[in-house]
C-alpha positions as CSV (number, residue, x, y, z in Angstrom):
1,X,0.0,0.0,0.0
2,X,2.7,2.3,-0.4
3,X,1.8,3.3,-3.6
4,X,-1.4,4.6,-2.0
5,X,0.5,6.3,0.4
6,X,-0.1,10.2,-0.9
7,X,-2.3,13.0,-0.2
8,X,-3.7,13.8,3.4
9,X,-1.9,11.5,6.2
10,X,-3.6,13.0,9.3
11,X,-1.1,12.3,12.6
12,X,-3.8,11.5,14.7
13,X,-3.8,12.3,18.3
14,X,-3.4,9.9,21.4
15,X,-6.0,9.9,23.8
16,X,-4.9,9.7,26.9
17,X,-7.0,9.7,30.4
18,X,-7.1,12.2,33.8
19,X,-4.6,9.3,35.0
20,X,-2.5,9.3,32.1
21,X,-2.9,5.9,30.8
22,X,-4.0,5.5,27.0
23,X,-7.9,5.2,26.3
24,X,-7.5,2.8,23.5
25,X,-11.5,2.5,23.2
26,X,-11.3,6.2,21.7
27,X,-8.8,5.0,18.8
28,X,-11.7,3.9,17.0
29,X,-14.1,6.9,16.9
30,X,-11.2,9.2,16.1
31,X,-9.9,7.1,13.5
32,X,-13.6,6.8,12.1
33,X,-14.4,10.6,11.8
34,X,-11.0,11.0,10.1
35,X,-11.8,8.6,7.8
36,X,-15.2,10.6,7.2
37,X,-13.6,13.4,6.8
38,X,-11.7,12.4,3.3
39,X,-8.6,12.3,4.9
40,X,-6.2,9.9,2.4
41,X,-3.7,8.0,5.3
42,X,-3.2,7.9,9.2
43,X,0.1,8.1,11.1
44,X,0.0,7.1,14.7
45,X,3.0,7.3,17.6
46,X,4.5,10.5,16.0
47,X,4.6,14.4,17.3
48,X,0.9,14.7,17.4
49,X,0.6,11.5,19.3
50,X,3.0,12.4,21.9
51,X,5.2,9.5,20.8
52,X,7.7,10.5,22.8
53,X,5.9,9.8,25.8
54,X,4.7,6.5,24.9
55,X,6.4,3.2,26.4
56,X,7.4,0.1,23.8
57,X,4.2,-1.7,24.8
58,X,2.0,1.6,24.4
59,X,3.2,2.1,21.1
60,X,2.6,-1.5,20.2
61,X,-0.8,-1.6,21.3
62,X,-1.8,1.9,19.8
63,X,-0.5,1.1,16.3
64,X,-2.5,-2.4,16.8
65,X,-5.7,-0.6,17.4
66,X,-5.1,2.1,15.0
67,X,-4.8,-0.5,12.5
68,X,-7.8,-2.8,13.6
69,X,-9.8,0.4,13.5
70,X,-9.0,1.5,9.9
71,X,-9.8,-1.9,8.7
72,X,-7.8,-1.3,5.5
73,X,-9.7,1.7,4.6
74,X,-6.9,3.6,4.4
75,X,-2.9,2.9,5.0
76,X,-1.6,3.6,8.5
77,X,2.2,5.1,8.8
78,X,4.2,3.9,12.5
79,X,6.0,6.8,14.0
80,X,8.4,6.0,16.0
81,X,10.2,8.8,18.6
82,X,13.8,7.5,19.7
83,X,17.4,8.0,20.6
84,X,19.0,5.3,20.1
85,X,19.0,2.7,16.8
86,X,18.4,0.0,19.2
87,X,15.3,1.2,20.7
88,X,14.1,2.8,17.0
89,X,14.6,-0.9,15.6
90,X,13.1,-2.5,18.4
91,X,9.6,-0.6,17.6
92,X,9.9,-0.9,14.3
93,X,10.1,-4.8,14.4
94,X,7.3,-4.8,17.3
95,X,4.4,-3.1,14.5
96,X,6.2,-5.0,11.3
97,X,4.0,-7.3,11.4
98,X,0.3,-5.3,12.0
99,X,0.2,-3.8,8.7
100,X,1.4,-0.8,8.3
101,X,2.9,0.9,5.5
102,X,6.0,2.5,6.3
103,X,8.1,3.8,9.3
104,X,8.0,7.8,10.6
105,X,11.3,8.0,11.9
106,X,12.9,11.3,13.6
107,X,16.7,11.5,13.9
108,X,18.0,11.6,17.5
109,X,16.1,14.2,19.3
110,X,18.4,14.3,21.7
111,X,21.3,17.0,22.5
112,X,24.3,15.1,20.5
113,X,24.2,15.0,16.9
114,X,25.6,11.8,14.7
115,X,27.6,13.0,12.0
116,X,26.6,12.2,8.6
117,X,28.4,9.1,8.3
118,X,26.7,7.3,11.9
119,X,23.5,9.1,10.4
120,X,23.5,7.3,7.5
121,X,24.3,3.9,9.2
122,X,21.4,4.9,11.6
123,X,18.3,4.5,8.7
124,X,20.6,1.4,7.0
125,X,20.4,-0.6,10.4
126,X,16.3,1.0,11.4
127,X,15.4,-0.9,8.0
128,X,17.7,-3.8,7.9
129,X,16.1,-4.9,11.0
130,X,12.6,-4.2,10.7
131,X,12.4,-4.4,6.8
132,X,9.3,-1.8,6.2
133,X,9.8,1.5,4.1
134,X,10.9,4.6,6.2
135,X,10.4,8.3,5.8
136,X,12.5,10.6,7.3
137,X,10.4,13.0,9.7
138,X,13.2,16.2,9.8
139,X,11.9,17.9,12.6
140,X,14.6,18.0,15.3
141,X,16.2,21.6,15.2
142,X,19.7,20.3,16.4
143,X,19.7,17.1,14.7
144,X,18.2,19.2,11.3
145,X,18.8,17.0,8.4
146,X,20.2,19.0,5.2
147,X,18.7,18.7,1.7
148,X,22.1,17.2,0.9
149,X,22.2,14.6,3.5
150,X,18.4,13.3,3.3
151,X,19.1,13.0,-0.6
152,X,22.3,10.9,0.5
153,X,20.5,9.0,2.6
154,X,17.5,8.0,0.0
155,X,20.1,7.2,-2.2
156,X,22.0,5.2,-0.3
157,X,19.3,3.2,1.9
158,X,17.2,1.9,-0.9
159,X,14.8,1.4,2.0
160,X,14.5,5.0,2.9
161,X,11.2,5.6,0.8
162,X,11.2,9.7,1.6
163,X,10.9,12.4,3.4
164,X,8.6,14.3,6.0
165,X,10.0,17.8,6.0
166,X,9.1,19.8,9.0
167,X,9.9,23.5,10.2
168,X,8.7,27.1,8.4
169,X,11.8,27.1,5.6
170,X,10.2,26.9,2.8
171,X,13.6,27.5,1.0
172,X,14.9,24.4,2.2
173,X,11.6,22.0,1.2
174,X,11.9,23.7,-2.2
175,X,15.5,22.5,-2.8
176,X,14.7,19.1,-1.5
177,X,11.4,18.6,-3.7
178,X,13.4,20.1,-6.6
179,X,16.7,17.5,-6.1
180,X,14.8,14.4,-5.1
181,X,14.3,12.0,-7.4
182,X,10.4,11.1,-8.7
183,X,10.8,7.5,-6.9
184,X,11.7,9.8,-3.5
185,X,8.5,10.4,-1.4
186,X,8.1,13.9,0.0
187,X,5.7,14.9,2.3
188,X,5.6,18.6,4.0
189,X,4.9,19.2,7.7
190,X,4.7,22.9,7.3
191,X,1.4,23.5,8.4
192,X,0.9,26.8,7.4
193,X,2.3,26.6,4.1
194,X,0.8,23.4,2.9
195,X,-0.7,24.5,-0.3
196,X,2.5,26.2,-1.4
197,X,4.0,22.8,-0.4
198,X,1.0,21.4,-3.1
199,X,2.1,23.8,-5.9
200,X,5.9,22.5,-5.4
201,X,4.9,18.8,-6.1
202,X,5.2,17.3,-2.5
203,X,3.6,13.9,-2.5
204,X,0.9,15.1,0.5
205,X,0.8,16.5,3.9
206,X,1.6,14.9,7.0
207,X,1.0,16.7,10.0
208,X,-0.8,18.2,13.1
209,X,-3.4,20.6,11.0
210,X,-4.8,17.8,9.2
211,X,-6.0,16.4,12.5
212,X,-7.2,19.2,13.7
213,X,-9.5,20.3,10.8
214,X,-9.5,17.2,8.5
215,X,-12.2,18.4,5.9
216,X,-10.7,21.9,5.3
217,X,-7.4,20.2,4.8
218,X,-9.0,17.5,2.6
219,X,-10.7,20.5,0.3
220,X,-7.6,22.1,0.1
221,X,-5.4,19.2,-1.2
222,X,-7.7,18.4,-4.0
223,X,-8.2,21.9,-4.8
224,X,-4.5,22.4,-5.8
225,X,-4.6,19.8,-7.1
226,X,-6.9,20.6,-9.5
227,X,-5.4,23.6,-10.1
228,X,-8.5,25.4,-8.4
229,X,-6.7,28.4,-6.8
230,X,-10.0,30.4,-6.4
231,X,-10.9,27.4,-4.4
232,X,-7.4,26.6,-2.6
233,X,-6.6,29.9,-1.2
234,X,-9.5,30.8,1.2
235,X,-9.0,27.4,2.5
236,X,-5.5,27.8,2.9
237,X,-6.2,31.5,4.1
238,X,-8.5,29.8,6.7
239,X,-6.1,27.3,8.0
240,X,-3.6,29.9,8.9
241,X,-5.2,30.9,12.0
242,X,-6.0,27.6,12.8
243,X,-2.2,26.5,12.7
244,X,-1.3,29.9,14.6
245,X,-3.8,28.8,17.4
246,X,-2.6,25.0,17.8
247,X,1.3,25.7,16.7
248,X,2.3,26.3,20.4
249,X,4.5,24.1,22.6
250,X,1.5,22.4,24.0
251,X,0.1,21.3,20.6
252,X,-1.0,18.1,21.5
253,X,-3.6,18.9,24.1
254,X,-4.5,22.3,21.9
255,X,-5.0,19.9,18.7
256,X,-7.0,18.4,21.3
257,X,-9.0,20.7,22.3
258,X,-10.0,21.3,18.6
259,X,-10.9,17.7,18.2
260,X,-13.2,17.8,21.2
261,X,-15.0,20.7,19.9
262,X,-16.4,18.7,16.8
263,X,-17.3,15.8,18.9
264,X,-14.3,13.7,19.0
265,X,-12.9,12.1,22.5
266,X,-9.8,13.0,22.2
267,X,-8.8,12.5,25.9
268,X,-6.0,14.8,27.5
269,X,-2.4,15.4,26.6
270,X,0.2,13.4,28.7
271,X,2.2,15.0,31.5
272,X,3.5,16.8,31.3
273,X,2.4,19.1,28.4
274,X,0.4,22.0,29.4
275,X,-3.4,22.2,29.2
276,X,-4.9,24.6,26.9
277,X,-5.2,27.8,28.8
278,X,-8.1,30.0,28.3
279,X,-6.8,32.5,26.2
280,X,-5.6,29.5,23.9
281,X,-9.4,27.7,23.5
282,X,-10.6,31.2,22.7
283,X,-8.4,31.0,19.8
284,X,-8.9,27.5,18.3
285,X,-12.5,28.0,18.9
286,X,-12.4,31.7,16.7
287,X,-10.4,29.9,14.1
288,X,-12.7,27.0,14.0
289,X,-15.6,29.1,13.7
290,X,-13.8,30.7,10.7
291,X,-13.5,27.3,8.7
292,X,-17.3,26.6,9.8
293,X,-16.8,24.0,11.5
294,X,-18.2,25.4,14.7
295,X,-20.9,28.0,14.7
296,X,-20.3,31.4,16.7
297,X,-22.5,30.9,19.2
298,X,-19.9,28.0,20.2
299,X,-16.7,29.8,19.4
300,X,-17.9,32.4,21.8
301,X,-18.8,30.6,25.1
């Protein structure tokens, strides 16, 4: 299903309880209104789903549910949040055999940086143990992966299927989508620029906006795709606030919050990310309102 891999790949949200253990009987709701709303893909255990915060089993039994949920509606992406190529490869083999398509892996996130050489060797041994297709998720601002290095690394690990490019340069996603070659996979994290992201030829959109307003994001995607700008740029000028409402340090529980608010249990965030504060919900729900996807009554309580 890799081939099908392309489009919208919403990075759905854990949901996780006042105690802070995982409500796996909300997997399946969730998963069902994104599949409602159009969305093209599903990635669990990654940024959005506080895959950093999840133990072995948790991730495990989150990608298993995920997976049982979808039903082979759509194809479901493993992220997988670690430091060490042991532990990466040890995740990976634990979900190789639930069905999913492909492996969202970030580069260390921690404080010391492989050099390009042990970076390399990193992806080589990720996919030599656990066999499934990996994209790159270049997120981690010290361990920032160069266009130069991620085309090395495609190149050289035939297993490395693409890339997830993260962060606001949109200089740097236009060199990579520009040198990769067509075989290379390149999907943009930059949520408030996805429809420029469209216009360059990225293969989709994988990240935390599309959970948060699935539809909107679904419209827009198709609508460049078409080549309907008079369509595409109100939704794209729509999203923007969304993005700056949820783009804070405690995205998780403010993507959340915006889930909630169109009838999705969503749970809390995990310890310990920060609640939505008041002045935050005031936001999502205003830029929520603005898409139509609450009414104004709502977005002013």
């Amino acid at each position: 299903m890799l081939d099908q891999l392309r489009g919208v790949i919403a990075p759905f949200t854990t949901p996780f309880r006042e105690d802070d253990s995982v409500d796996l009987g909300a997997i399946g709701p969730q998963v069902d209104w994104l599949v409602a709303e159009g969305v093209h893909g599903l990635a669990a255990g990654g940024s959005t789903g506080e895959g950093h915060a999840l133990t072995r089993e948790e991730h495990r039994d989150i990608l298993a549910e995920t997976v049982r949920a979808t039903d082979g509606r759509v194809p479901v992406v493993a992220g997988i949040i670690s430091n060490s190529t042991a532990e990466t490869a040890a995740r990976g083999r634990q979900v190789a055999d639930l069905g999913v398509v492909a492996l969202q892996v970030t580069p260390p996130s921690y404080l010391f940086r492989p050099d390009d050489d042990a970076m390399v060797d990193h992806f080589r041994r990720i996919h030599g143990e656990c066999g499934l297709p990996i994209l790159v998720y270049n997120v981690v601002p010290w361990c920032y992966l160069s266009p130069d290095l991620l085309l090395r690394i495609m190149d050289e690990v035939p297993g490395v299927a693409g890339v997830k490019q993260s962060a606001g340069d949109m200089k740097l996603f236009a060199d990579l989508q520009r040198r990769a070659k067509p075989q290379n996979l390149i999907f943009s994290a930059v949520d408030a620029l996805l429809y420029l992201s469209y216009m360059l030829g990225a293969r989709g959109s994988i990240a935390a906006i599309l959970t948060a307003a699935p539809g909107p994001s679904r419209r827009l995607w198709d609508a460049a795709q078409a080549g309907d700008h008079a369509t595409a740029r109100p939704l794209h000028e729509g999203l923007m606030p969304l993005w700056d409402a949820i783009g804070q340090d405690n995205m998780p529980s403010l993507c959340k919050y915006a889930q909630s608010l169109q009838g999705v249990p969503a749970g809390l965030a995990r310890r310990p990310t920060s609640p939505a504060t008041e002045a935050q919900k005031a936001a999502v729900r205003a830029a929520l309102a603005g898409l139509g996807l609450i009414d104004q009554v709502a977005a002013a309580e």
